[in-house]
PAZAPA-4460 file (N, C-alpha, C; in steps of 0.05 Angstrom, whole numbers, plus 32768, in hexadecimal, padded with zeros to 4 digits):
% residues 111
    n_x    n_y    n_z   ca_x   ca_y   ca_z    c_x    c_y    c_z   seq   type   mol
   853A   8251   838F   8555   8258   8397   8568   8242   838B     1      X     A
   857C   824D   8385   858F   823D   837A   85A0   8233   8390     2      X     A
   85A7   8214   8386   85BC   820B   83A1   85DB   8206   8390     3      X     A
   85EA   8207   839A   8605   81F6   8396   8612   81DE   83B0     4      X     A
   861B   81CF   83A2   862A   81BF   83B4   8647   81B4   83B3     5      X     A
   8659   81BF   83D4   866E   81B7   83C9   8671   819E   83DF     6      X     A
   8682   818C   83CC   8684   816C   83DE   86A8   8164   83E7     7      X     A
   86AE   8162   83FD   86CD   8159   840C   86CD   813D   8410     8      X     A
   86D9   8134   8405   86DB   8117   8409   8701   8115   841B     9      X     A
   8700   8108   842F   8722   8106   8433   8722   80E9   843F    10      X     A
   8731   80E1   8433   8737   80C5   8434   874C   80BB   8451    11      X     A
   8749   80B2   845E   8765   80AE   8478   8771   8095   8475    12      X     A
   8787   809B   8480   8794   807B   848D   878C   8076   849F    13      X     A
   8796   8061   84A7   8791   8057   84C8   8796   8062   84E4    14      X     A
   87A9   8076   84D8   87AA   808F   84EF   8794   80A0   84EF    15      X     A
   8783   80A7   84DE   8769   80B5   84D7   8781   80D0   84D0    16      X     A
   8799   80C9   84C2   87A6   80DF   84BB   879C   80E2   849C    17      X     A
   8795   80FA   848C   878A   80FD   8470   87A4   80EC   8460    18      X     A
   8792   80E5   844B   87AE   80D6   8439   87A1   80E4   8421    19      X     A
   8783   80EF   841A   877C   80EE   83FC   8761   8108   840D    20      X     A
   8766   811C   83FF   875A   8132   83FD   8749   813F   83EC    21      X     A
   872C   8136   83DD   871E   8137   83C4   8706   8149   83C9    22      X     A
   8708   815D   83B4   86EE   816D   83AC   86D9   816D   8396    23      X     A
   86C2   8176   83A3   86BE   8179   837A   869E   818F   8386    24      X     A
   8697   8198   8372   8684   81AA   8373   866D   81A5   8357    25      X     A
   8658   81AC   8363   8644   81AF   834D   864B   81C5   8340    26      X     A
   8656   81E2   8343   8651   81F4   8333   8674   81F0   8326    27      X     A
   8685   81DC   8330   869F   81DC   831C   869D   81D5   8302    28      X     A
   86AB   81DA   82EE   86AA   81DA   82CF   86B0   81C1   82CF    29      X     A
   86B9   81AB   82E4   86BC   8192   82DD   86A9   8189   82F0    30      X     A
   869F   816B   82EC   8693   8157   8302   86AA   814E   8310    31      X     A
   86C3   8143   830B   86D7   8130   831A   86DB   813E   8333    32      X     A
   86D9   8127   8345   86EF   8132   8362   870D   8137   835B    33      X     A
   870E   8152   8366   872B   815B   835F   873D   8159   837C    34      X     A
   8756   8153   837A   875E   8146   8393   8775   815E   8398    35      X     A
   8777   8169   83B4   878A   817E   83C6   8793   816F   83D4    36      X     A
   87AB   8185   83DC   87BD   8179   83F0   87B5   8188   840B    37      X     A
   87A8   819D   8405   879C   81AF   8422   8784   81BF   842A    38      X     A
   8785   81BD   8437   8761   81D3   843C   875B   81DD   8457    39      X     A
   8751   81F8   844B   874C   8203   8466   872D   820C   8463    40      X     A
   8721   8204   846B   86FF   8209   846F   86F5   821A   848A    41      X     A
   86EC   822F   848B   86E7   8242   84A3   86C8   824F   8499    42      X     A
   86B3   8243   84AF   869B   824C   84AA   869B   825A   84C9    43      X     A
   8682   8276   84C1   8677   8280   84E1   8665   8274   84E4    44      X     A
   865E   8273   8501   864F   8267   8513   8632   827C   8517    45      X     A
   862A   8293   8510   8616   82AD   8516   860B   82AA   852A    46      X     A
   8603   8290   8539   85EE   8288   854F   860B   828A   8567    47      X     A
   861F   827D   8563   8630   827B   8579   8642   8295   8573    48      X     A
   8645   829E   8568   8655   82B2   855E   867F   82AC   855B    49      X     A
   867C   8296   854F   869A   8293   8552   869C   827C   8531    50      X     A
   86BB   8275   8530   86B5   826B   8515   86BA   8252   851B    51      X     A
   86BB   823B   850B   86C5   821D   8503   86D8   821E   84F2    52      X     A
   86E0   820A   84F0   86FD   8200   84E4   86FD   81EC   84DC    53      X     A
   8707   81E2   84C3   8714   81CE   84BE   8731   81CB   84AE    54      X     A
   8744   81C2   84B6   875F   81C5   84A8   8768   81AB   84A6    55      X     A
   8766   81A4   848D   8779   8192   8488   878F   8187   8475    56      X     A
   87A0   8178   8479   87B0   8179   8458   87B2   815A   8463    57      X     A
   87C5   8153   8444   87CF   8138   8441   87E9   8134   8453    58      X     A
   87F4   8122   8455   8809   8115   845C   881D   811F   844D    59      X     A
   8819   8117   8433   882F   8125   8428   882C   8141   8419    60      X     A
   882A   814C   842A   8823   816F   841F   883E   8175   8422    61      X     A
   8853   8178   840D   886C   818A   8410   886C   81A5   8423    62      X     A
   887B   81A4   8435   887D   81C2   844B   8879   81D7   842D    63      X     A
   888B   81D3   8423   8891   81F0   8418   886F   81F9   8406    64      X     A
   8864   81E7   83FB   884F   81EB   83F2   8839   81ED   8405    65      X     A
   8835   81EB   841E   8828   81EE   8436   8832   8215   843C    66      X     A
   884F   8216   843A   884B   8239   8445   883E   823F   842B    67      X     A
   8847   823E   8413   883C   8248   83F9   881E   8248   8407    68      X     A
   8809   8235   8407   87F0   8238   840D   87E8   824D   8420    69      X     A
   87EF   8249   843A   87EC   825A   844D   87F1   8272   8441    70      X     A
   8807   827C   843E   880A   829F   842F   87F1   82A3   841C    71      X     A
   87EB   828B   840B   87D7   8293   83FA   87BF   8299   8404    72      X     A
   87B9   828D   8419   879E   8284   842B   8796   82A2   8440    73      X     A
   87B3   82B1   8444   87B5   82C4   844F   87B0   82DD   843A    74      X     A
   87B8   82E4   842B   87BA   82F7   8414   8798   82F3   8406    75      X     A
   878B   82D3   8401   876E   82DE   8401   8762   82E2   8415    76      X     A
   8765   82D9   842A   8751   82E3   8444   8756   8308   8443    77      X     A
   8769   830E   8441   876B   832E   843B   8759   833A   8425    78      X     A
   875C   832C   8411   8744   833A   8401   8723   8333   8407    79      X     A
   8722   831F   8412   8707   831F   8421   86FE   8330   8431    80      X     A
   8710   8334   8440   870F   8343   845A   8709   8362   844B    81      X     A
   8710   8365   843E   8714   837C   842A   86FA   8383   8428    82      X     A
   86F3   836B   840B   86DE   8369   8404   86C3   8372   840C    83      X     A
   86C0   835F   842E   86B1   8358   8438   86A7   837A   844A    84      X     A
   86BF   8389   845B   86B8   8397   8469   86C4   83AF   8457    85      X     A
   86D8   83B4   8449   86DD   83CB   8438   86FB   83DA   8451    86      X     A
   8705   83CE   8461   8714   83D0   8472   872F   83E0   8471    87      X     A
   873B   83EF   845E   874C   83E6   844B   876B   83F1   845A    88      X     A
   876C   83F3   8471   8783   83FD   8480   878D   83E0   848F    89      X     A
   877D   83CC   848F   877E   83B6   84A4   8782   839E   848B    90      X     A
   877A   839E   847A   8782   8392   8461   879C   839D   845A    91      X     A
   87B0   83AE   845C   87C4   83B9   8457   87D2   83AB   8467    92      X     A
   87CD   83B4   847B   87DF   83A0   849A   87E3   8388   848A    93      X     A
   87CF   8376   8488   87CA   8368   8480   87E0   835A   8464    94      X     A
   87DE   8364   845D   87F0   8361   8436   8810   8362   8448    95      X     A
   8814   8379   8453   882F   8385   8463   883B   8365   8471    96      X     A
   8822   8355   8482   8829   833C   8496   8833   8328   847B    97      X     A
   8826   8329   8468   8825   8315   8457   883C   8315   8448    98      X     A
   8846   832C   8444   8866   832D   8438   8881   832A   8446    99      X     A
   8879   832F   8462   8882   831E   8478   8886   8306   8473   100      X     A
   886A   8300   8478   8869   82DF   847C   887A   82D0   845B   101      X     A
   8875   82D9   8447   8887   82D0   8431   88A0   82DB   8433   102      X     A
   88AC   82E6   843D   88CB   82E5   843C   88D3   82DB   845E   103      X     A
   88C9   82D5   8466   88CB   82BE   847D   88CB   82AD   8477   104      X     A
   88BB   82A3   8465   88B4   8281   8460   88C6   827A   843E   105      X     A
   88CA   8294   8431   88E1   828C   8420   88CF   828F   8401   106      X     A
   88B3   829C   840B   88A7   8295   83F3   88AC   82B2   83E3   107      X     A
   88AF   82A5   83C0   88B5   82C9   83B7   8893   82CC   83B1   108      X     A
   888C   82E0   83B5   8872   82ED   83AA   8875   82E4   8393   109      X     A
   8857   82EE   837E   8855   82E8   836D   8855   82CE   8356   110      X     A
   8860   82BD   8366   8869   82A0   8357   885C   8287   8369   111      X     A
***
């Protein structure tokens, strides 16, 4: 069996607030840790039946590039969701909330 591995490195201040946010993967076209300003990591649990979380960003994550993420973060979880169960009336909802949520938050689609 083939493995991959992906590695999070996040650096803190003294508040244990993130200051430096670094990735890197065996199967990426580069070796270097590549450094984000945000992340959202959501695994299920199958034994407990519920999920985990981890969210975090930098200190200085610009708001406006924080809704940018989120909308984005939302619009693929829809095609997963898609993907995953073939759903495709609830994935609609779905796209419908998300165009919402971008002209709420000021973001134009597509850019």
């Amino acid at each position: 069996m083939r493995k991959a591995e992906i590695k999070i490195t996040v650096e803190l201040d003294d508040n244990n607030m993130p200051e430096n946010i670094l990735w890197e993967s065996t199967d990426a076209q580069t070796k270097d840790q590549v450094p984000v300003k945000s992340m959202i990591l959501a695994l299920w649990d199958h034994n407990y039946k519920n999920s985990m979380r981890i969210d975090l960003w930098t200190k200085d994550m610009p708001v406006d590039e924080m809704k940018r993420f989120f909308y984005e973060t939302l619009q693929t979880m829809g095609d997963s969701f898609l993907k995953a169960t073939n759903e495709t009336l609830i994935v609609e909802d779905l796209r419908d909330y998300c165009a919402h949520f971008a002209d709420k938050m000021g973001i134009i689609e597509g850019q």
